[in-house]
Backbone bond lengths (Angstrom), bond angles and torsions (degrees), N, CA, C in turn:
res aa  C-N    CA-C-N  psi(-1)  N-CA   C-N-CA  omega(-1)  CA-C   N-CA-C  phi
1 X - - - 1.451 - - 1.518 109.09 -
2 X 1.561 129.02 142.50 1.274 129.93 168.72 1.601 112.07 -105.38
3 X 1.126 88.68 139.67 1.487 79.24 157.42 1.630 148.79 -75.33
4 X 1.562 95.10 7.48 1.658 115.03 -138.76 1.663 89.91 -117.34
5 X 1.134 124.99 122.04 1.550 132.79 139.35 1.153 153.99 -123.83
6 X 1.389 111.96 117.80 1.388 119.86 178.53 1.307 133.81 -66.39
7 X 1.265 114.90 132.41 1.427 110.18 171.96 1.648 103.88 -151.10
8 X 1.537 105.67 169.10 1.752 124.31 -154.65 1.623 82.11 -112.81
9 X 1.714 118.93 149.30 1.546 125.34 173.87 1.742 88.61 -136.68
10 X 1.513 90.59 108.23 1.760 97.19 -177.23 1.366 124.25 -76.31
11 X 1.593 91.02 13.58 1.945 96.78 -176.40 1.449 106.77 -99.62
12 X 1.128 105.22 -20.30 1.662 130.79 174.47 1.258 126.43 -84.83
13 X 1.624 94.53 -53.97 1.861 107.64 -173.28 1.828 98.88 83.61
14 X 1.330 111.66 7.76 1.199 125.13 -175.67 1.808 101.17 -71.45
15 X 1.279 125.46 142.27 1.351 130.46 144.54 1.689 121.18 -107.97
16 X 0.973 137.62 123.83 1.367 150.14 156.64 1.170 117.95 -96.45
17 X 1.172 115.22 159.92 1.359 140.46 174.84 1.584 122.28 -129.01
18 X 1.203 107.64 108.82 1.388 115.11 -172.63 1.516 113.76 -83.81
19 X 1.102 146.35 166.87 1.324 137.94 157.50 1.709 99.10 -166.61
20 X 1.678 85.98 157.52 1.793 104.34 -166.73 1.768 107.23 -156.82
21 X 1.429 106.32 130.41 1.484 117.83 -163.86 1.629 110.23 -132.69
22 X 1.202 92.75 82.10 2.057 92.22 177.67 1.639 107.60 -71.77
23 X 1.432 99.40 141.94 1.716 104.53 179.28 1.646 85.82 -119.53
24 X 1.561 109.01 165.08 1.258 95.70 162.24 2.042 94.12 -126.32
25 X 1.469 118.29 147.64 1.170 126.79 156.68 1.427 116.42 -80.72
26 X 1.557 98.57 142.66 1.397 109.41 176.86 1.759 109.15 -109.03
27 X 1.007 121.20 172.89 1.582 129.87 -170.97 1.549 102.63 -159.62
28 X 1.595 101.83 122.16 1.729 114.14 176.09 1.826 87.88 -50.45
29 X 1.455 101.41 129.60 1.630 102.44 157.19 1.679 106.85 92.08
30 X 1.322 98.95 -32.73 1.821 81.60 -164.58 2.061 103.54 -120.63
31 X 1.089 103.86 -159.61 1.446 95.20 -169.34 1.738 103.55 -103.16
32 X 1.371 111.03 159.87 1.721 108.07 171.30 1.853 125.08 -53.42
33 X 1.249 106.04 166.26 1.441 112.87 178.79 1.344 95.18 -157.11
34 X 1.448 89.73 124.44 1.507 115.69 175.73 1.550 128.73 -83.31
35 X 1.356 122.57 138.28 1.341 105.82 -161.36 1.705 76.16 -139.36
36 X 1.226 104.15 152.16 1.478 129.28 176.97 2.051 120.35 -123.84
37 X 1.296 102.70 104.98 1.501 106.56 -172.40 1.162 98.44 -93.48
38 X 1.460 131.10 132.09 1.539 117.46 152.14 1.993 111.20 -148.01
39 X 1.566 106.27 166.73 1.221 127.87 -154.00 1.105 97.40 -152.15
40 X 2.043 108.08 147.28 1.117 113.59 -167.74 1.734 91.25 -133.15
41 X 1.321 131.79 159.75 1.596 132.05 151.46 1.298 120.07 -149.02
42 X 1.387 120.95 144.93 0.874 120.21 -178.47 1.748 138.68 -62.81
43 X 1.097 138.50 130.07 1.846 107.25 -158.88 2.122 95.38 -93.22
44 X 1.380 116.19 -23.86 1.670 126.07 175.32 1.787 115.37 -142.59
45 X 1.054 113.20 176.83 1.329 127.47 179.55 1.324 85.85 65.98
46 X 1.580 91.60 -179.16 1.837 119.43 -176.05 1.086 124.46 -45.64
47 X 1.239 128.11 -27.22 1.456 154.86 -155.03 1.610 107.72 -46.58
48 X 1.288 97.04 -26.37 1.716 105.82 176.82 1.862 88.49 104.20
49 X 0.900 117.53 46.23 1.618 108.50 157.93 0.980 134.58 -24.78
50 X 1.550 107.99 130.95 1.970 101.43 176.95 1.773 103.69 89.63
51 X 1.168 110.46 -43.04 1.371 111.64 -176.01 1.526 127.01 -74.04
52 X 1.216 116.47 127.12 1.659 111.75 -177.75 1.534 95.50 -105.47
53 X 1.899 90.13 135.74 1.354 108.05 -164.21 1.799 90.94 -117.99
54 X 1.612 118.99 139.27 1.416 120.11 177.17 1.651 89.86 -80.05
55 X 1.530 92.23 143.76 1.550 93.47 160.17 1.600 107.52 -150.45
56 X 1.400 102.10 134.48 1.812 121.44 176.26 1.760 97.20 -4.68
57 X 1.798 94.44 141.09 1.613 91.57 168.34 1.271 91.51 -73.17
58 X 1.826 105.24 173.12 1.470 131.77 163.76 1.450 112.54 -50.13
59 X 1.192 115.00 176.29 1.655 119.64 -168.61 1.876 87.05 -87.62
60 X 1.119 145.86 8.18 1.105 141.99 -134.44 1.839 122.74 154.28
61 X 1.400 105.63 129.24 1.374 89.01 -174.02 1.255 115.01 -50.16
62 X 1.326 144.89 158.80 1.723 148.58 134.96 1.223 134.69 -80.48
63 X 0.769 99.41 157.37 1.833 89.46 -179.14 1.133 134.11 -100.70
64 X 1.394 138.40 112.51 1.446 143.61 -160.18 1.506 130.63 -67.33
65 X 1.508 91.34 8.81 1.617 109.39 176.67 1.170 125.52 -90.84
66 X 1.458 123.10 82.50 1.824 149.79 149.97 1.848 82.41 22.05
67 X 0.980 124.93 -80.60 1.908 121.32 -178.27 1.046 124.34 -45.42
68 X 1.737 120.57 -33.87 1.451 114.31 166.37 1.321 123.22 -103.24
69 X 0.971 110.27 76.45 2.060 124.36 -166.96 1.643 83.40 166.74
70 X 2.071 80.05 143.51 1.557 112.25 166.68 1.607 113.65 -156.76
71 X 0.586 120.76 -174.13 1.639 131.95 157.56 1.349 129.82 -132.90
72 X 0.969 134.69 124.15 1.443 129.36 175.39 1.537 112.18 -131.36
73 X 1.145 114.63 138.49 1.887 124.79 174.02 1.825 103.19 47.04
74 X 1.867 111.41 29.32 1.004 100.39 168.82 1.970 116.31 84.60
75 X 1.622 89.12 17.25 1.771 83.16 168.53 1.240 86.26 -153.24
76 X 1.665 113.07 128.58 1.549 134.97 -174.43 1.454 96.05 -79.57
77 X 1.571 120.06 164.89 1.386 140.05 -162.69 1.367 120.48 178.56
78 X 1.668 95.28 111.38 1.481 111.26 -147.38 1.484 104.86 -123.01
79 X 1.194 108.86 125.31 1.642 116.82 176.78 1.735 99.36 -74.02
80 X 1.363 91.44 147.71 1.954 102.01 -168.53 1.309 92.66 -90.50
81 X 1.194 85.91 161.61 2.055 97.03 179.52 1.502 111.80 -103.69
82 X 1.224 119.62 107.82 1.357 127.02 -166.06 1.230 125.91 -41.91
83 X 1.906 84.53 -53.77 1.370 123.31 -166.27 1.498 99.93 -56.83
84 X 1.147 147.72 -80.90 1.624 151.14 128.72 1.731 134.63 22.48
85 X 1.308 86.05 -32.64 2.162 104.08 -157.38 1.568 82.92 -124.48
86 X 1.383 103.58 98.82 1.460 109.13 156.14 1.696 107.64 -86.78
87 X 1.173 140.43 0.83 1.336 124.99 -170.16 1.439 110.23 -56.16
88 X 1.232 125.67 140.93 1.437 137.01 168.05 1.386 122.12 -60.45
89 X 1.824 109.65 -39.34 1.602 116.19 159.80 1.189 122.91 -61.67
90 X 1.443 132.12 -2.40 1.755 121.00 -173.34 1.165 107.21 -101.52
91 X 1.303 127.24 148.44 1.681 145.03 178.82 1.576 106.20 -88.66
92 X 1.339 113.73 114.58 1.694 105.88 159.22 1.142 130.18 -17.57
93 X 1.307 123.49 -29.32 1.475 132.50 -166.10 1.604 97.92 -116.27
94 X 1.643 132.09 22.35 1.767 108.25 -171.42 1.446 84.96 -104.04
95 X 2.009 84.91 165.04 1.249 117.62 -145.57 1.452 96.47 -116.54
96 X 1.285 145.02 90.26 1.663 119.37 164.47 1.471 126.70 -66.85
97 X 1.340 141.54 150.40 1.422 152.06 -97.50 2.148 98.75 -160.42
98 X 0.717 120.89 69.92 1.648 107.78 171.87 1.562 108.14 -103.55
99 X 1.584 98.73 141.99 1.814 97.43 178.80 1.689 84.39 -103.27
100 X 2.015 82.64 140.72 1.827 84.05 172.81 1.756 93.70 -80.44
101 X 1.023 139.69 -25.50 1.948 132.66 -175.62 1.101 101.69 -54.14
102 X 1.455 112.85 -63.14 1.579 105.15 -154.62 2.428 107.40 -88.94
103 X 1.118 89.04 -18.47 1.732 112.79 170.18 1.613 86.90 78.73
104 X 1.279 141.74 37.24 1.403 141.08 177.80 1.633 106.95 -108.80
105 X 1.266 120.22 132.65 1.052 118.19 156.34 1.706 121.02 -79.58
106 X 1.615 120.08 158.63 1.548 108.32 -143.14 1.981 77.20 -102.27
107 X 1.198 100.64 174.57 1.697 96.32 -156.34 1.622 85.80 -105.54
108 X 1.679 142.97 -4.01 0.950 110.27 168.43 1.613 100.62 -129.83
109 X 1.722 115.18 137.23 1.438 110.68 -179.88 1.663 101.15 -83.05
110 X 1.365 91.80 163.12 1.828 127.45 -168.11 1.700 99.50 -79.74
């Protein structure tokens, strides 16, 4: 599995590369908490190439599995990690939403 995904933004001709690295913390006595870091850079155009830019975690952990993530027309789409996301509001099946253009994740998942 990588952590790393590429995707093409056809309004740009831009390619980025997204990437995302969950650690989990441990605590004498109590249970782990997962935290999710991720960064995006551009590989051409203006975008600031070469450069890794931090950007806000997801609304929700994601899942680091190469099968659940894609990109299409330049906006990545990431199956949530169950295992991780105790929230009571999320659906087995939700989807979180990042545009590689704007590098924002969208504030409500699918």
């Amino acid at each position: 599995m990588s952590p790393f995904l590429l995707g093409h933004i056809p309004s740009t001709a831009e390619r980025k590369v997204f990437y995302s690295h969950m650690s989990i913390t441990t605590h004498v006595g109590q249970g782990g908490h997962a935290v999710q870091a991720c960064k995006v850079t551009a590989l051409d155009g203006d975008g600031g190439a070469g450069r890794w830019r931090v950007i806000p975690s997801p609304p929700a952990l994601i899942a680091s599995n190469s099968r659940n993530r894609v990109v299409i027309e330049g906006v990545a789409y990431f199956l949530l990690n169950l295992f991780y996301n105790n929230h009571a509001n999320l659906k087995p099946d939700a989807i979180a939403v990042f545009g590689l253009a704007t590098e924002e994740w969208r504030p409500t998942m699918l």
